[in-house]
VOVO-840451 format. One record per residue: residue number from 1; x negated, y negated, z of N, C-alpha, C, CB in turn; residue in three letters. Coordinates in Angstrom, 3 decimals, padded with zeros to 6 digits. Glycine has a CB too. Layout:
BEGIN
{node NUM {X Y Z} {X Y Z} {X Y Z} {X Y Z} "Ala"};
...
END
This chain:
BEGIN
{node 1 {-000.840 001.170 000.000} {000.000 000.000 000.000} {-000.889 -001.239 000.000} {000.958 000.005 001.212} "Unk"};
{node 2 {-000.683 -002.482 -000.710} {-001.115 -003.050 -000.649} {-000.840 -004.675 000.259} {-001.266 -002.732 -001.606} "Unk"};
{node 3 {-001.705 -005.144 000.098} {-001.357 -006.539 001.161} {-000.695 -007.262 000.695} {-002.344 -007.446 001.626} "Unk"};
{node 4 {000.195 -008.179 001.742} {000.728 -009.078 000.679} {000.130 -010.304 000.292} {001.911 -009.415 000.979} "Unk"};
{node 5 {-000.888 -010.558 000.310} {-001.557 -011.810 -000.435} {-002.031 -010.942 -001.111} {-002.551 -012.932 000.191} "Unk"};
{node 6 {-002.456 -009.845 -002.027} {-002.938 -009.418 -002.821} {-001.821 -008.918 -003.785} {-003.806 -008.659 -002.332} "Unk"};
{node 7 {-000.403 -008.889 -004.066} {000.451 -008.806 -004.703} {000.821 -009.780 -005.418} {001.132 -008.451 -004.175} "Unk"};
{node 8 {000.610 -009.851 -006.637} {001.277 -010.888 -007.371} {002.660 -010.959 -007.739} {000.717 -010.989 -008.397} "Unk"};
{node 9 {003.533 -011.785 -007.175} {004.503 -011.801 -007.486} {005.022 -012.143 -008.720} {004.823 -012.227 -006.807} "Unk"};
{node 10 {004.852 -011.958 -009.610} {004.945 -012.342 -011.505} {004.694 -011.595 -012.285} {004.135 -013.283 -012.145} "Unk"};
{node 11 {004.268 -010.211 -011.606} {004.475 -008.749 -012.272} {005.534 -007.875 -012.044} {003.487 -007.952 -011.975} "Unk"};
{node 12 {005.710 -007.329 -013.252} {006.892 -006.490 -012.508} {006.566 -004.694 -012.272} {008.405 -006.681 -013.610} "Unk"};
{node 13 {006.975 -004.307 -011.010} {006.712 -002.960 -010.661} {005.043 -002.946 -010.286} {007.173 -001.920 -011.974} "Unk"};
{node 14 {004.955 -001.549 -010.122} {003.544 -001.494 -010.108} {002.572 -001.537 -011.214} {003.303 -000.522 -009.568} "Unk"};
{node 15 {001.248 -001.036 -010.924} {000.408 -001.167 -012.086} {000.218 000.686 -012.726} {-001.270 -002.058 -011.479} "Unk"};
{node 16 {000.160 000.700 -014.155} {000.367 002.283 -014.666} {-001.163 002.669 -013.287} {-000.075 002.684 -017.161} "Unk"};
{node 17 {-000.624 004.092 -013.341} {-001.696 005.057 -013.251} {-002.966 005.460 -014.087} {-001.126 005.976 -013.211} "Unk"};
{node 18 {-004.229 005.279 -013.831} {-004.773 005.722 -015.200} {-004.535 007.447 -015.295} {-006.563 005.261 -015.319} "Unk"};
{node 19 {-004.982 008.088 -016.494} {-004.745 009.114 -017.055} {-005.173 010.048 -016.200} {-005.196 009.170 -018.219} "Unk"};
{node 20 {-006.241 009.852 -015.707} {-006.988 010.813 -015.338} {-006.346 011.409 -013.623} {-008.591 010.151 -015.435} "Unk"};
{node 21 {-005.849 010.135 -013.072} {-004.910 009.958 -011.601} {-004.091 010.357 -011.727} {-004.491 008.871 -010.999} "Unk"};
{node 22 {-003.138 010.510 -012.973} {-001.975 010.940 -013.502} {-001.814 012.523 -013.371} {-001.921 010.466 -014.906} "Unk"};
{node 23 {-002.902 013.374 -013.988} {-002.899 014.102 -014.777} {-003.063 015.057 -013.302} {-003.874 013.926 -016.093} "Unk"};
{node 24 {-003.752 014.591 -012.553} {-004.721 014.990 -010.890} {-003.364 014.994 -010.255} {-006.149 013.541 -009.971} "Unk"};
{node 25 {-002.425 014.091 -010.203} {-001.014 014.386 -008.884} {-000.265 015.363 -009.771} {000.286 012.720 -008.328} "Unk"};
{node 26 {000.307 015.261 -011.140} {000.748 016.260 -011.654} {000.478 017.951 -011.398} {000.488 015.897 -012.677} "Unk"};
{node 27 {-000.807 018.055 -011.895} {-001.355 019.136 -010.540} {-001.221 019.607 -009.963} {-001.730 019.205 -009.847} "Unk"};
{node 28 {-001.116 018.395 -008.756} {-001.265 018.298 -007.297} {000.155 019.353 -007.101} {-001.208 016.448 -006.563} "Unk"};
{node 29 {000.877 018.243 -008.356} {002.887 019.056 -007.779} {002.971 020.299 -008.016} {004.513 018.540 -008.740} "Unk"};
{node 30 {002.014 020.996 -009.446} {002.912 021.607 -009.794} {002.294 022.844 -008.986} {003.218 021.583 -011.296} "Unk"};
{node 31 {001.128 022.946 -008.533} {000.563 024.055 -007.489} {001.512 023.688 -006.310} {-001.256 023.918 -007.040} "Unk"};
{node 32 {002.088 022.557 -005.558} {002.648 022.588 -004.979} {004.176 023.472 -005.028} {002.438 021.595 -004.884} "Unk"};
{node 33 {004.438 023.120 -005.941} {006.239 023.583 -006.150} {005.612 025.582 -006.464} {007.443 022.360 -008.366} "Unk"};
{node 34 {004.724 025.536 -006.818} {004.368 027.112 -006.752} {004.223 027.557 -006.031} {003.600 027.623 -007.143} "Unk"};
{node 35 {003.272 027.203 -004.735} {003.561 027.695 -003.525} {005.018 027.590 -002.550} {002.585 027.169 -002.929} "Unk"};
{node 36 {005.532 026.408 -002.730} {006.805 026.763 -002.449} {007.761 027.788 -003.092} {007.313 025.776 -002.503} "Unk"};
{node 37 {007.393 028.027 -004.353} {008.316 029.153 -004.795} {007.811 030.403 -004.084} {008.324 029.369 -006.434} "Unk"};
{node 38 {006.644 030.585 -004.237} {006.211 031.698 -003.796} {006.835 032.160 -002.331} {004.795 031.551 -003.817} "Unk"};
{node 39 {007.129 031.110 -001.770} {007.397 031.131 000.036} {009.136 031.832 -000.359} {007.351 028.872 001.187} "Unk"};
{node 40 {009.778 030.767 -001.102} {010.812 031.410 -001.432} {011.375 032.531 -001.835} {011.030 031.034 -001.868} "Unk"};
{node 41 {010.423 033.339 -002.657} {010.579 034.326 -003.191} {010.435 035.214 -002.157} {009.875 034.456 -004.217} "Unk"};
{node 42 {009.170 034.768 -001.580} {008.810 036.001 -000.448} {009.576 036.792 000.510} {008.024 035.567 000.394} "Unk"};
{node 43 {010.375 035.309 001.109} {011.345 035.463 001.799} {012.651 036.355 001.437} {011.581 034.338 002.000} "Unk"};
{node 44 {013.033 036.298 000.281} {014.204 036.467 -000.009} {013.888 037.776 -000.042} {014.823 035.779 -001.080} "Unk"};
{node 45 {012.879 038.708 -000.815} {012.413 040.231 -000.634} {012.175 040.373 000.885} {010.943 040.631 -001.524} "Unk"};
{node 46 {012.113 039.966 001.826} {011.678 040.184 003.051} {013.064 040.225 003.914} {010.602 039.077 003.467} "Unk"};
{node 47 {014.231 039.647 002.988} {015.533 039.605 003.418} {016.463 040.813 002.577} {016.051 038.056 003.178} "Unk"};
{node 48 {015.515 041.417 001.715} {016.257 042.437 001.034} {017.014 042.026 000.161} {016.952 043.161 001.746} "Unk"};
{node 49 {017.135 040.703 -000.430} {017.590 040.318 -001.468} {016.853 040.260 -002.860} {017.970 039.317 -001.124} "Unk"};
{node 50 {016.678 040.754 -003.457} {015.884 041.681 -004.328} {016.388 040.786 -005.831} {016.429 043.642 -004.153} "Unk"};
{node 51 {017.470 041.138 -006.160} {018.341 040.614 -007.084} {018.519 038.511 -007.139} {019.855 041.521 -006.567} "Unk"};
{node 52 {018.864 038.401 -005.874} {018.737 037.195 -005.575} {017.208 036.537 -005.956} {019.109 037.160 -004.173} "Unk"};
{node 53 {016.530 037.333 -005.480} {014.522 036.767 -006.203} {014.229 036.802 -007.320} {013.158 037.609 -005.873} "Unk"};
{node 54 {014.611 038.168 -007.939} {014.718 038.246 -009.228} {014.928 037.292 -009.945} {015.415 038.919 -009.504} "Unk"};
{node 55 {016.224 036.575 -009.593} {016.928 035.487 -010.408} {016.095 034.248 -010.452} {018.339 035.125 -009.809} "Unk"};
{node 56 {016.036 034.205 -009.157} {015.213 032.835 -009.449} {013.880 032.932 -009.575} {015.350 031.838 -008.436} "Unk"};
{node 57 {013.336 034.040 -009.853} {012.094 034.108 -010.611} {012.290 034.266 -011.902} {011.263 035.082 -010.220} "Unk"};
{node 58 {013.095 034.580 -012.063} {013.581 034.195 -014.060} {014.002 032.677 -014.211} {015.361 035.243 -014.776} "Unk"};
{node 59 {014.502 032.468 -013.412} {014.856 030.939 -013.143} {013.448 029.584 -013.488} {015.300 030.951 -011.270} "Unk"};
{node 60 {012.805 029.771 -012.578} {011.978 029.475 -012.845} {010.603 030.043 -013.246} {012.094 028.979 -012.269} "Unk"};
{node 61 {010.266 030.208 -014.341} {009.472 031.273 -015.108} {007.913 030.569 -014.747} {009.954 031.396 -017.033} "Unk"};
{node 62 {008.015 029.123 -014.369} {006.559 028.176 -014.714} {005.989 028.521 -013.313} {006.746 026.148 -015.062} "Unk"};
{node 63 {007.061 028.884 -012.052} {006.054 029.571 -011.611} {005.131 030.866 -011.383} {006.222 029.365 -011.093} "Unk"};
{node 64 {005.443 031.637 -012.063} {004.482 032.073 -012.860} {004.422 033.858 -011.806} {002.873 030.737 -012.898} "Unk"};
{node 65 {005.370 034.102 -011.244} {006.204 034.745 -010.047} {007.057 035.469 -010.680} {006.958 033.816 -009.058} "Unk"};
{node 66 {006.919 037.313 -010.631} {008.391 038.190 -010.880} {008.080 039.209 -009.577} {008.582 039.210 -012.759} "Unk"};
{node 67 {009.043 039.865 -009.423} {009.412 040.610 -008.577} {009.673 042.307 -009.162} {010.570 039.861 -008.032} "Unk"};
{node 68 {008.433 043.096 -008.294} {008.542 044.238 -008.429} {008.429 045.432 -008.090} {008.346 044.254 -008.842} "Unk"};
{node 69 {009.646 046.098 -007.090} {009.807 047.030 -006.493} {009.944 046.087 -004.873} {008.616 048.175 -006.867} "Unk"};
{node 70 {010.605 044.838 -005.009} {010.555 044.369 -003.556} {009.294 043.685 -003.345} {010.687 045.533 -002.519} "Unk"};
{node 71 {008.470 043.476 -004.464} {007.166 042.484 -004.006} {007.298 041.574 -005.023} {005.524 043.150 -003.962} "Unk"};
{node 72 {006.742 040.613 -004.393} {006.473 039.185 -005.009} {005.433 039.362 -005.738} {006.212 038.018 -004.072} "Unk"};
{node 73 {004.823 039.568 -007.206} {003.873 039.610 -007.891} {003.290 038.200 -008.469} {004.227 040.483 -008.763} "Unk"};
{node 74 {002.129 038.147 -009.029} {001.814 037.340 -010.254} {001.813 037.567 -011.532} {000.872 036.993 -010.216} "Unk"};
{node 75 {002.790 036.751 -012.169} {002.894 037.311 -013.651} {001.835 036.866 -013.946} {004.005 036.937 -014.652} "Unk"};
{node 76 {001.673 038.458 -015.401} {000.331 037.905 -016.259} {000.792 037.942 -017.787} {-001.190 038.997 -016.041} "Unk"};
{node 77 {000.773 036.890 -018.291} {000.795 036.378 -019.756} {000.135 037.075 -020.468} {000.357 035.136 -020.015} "Unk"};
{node 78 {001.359 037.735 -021.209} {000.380 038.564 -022.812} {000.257 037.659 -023.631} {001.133 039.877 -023.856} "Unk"};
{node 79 {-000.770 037.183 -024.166} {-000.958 036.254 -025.220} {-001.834 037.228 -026.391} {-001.824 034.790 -024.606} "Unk"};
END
């Protein structure tokens, strides 16, 4: 945050991100929202909801998470 004598009031919003800061929190999220899936998933096999994980590991495919035989795996990309 910045001070307020160092804010110019005659701009509007903030100032862009450069690319490289950009590219670094993007990142930041999307390992984030993966480990949260992962927590999610975990749980839900640990609750015997099997079908329910399933889904939302098809659901969300980017994290990169299927379910098999009751475990939380890492998918691996056939390319």
């Amino acid at each position: 945050m910045e001070k307020i004598g160092v804010i110019d009031v005659w701009t509007k919003g903030r100032s862009p991100l450069p690319d490289a800061k950009r590219e670094k929190l993007e990142s930041q999220n999307a390992l984030k929202q993966k480990e949260e899936g992962y927590e999610q998933l975990r749980e839900l096999c640990h609750l015997g909801e099997y079908d329910l994980a399933t889904q939302l590991a098809n659901r969300f495919p980017h994290w990169g998470y299927r379910i098999s035989d009751g475990i939380v795996v890492e998918q691996i990309e056939d390319s």
